[in-house]
ZASE-140283 format. One record per residue (C-alpha): residue in three letters; x, y, z; residue number from 0. Coordinates in steps of 0.25 Angstrom, whole numbers, always signed. Each point is the difference from the previous one (the first is absolute). Example, Ala and Ser with C-alpha at 12.3 -4.5 7.8 and 13.67 -1.06 7.14 Angstrom:
<pts>
<pt aa="ALA" east="+49" north="-18" up="+31" i="0"/>
<pt aa="SER" east="+6" north="+14" up="-2" i="1"/>
</pts>
This chain:
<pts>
<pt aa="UNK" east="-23" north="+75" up="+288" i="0"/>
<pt aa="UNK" east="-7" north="-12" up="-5" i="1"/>
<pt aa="UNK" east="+0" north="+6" up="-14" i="2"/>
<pt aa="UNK" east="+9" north="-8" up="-11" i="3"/>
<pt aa="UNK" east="+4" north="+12" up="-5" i="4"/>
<pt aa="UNK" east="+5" north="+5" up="+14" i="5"/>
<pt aa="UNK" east="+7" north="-11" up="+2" i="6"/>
<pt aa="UNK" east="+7" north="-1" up="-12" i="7"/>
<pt aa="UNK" east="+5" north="+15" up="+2" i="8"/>
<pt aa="UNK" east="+4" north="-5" up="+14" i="9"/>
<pt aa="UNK" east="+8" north="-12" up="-5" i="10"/>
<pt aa="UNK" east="+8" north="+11" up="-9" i="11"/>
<pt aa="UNK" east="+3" north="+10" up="+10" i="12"/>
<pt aa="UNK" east="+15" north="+0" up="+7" i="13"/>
<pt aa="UNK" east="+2" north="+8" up="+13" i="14"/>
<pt aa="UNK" east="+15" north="+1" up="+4" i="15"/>
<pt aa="UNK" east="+5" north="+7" up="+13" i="16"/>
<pt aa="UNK" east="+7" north="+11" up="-1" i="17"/>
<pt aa="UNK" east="+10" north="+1" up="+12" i="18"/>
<pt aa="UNK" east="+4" north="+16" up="-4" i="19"/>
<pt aa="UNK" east="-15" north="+1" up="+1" i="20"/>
<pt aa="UNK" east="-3" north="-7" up="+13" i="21"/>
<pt aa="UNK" east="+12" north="+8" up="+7" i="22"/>
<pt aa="UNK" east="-7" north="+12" up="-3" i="23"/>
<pt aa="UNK" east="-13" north="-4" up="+8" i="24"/>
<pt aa="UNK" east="-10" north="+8" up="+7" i="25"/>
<pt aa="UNK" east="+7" north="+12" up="-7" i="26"/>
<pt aa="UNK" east="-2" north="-2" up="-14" i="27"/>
<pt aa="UNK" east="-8" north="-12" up="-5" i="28"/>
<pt aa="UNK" east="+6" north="-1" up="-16" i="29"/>
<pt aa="UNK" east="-5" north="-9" up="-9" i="30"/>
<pt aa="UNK" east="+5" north="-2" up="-15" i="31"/>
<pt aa="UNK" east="-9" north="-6" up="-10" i="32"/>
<pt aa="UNK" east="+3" north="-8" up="-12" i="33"/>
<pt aa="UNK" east="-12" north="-5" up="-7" i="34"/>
<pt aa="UNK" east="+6" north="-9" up="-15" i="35"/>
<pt aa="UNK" east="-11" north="+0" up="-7" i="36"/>
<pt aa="UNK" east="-5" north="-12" up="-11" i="37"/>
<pt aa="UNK" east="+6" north="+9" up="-15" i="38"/>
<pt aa="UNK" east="+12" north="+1" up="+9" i="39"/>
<pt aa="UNK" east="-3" north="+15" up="+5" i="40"/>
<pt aa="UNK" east="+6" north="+4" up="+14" i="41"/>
<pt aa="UNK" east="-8" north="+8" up="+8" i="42"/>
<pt aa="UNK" east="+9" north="+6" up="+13" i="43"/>
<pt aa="UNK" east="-3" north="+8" up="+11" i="44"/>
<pt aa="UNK" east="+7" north="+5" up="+13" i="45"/>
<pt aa="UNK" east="-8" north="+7" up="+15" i="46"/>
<pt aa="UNK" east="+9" north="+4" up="+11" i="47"/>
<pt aa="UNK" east="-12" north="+0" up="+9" i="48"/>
<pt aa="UNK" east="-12" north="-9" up="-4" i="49"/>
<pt aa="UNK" east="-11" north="+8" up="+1" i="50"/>
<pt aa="UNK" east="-10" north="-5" up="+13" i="51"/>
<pt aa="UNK" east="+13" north="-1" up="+9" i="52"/>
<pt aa="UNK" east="+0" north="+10" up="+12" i="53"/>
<pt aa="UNK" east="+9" north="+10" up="-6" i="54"/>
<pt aa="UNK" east="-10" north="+2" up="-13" i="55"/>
<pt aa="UNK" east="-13" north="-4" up="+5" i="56"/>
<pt aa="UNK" east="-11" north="-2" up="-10" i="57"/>
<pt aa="UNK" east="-10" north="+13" up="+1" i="58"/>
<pt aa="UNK" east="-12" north="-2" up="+8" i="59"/>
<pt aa="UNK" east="-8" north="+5" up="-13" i="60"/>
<pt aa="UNK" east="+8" north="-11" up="-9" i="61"/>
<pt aa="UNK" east="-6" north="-11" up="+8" i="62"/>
<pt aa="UNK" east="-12" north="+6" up="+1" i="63"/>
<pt aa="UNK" east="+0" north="+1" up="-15" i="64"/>
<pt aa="UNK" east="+6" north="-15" up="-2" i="65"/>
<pt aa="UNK" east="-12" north="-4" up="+10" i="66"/>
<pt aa="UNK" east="-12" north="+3" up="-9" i="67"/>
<pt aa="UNK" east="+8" north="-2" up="-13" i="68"/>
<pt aa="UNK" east="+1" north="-16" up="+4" i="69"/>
<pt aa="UNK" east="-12" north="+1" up="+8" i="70"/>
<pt aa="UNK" east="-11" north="+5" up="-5" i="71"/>
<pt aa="UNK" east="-1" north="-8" up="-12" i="72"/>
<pt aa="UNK" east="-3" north="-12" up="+8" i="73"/>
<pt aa="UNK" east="-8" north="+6" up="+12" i="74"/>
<pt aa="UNK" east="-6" north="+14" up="-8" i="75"/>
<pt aa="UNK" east="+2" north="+13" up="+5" i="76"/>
<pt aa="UNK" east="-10" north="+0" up="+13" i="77"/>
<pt aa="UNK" east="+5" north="-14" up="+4" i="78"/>
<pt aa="UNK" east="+14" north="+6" up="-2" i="79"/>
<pt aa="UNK" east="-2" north="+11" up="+8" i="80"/>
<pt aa="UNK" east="-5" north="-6" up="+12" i="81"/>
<pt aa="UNK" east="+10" north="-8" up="+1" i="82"/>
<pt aa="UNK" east="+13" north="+11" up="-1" i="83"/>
<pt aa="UNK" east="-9" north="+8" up="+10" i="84"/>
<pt aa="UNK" east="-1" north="-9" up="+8" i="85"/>
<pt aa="UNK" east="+16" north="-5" up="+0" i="86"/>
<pt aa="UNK" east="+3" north="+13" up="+3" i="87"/>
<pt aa="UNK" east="-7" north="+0" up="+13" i="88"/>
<pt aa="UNK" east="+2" north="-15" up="+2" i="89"/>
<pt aa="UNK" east="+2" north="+2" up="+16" i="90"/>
<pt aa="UNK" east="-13" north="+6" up="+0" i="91"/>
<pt aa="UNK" east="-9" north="-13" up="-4" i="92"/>
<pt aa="UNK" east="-6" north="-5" up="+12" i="93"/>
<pt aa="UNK" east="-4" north="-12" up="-8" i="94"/>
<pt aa="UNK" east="+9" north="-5" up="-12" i="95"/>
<pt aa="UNK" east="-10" north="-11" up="-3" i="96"/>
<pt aa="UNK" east="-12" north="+10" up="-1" i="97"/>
<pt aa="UNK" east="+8" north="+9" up="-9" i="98"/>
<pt aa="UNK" east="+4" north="-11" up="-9" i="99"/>
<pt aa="UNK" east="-13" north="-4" up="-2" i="100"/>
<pt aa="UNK" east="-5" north="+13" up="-5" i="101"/>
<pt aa="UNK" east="+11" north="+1" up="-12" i="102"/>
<pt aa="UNK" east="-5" north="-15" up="-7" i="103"/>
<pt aa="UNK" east="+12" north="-2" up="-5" i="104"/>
</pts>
């Protein structure tokens, strides 16, 4: 977030209520998408249920996926492992503190 470059894209972006939308809520989560960009190109895109919202739940394989994708550049795959395996079984660490020390993030 600190990124120039992040915060430049922030200062562009406009988010606008959609009341038709809101109305629609828990039901249906819509969304529409208008991205305008710099050569004048407009990119547009509509959902009627975003996907992670309880009527389309991301696939416990997707974030399984998406976990090691981001994590184990950072962390490598051992690290990485660890850590999902133990998240996944999170109430089962009698000591958080120890457990964390073992990953040397």
């Amino acid at each position: 977030m600190a990124r120039p470059e992040v915060q430049a894209l922030a200062q562009r972006v406009d988010l606008q209520e959609d009341k038709t939308h809101t109305a629609r809520y828990p039901k249906d989560t819509p969304c529409d998408v208008r991205i305008v960009m710099n050569d004048g190109a407009v990119h547009a895109g509509r959902c009627g249920v975003m996907k992670g919202e309880p009527s389309n739940p991301h696939r416990p394989e997707d974030l399984k996926a998406k976990f090691f994708e981001l994590g184990t550049p950072v962390w490598g795959q051992a690290v990485t492992q660890t850590l999902f395996d133990g998240l996944m079984d999170v109430e089962n660490i009698p000591d958080f503190a120890a457990f964390g020390k073992r990953l040397e993030l």
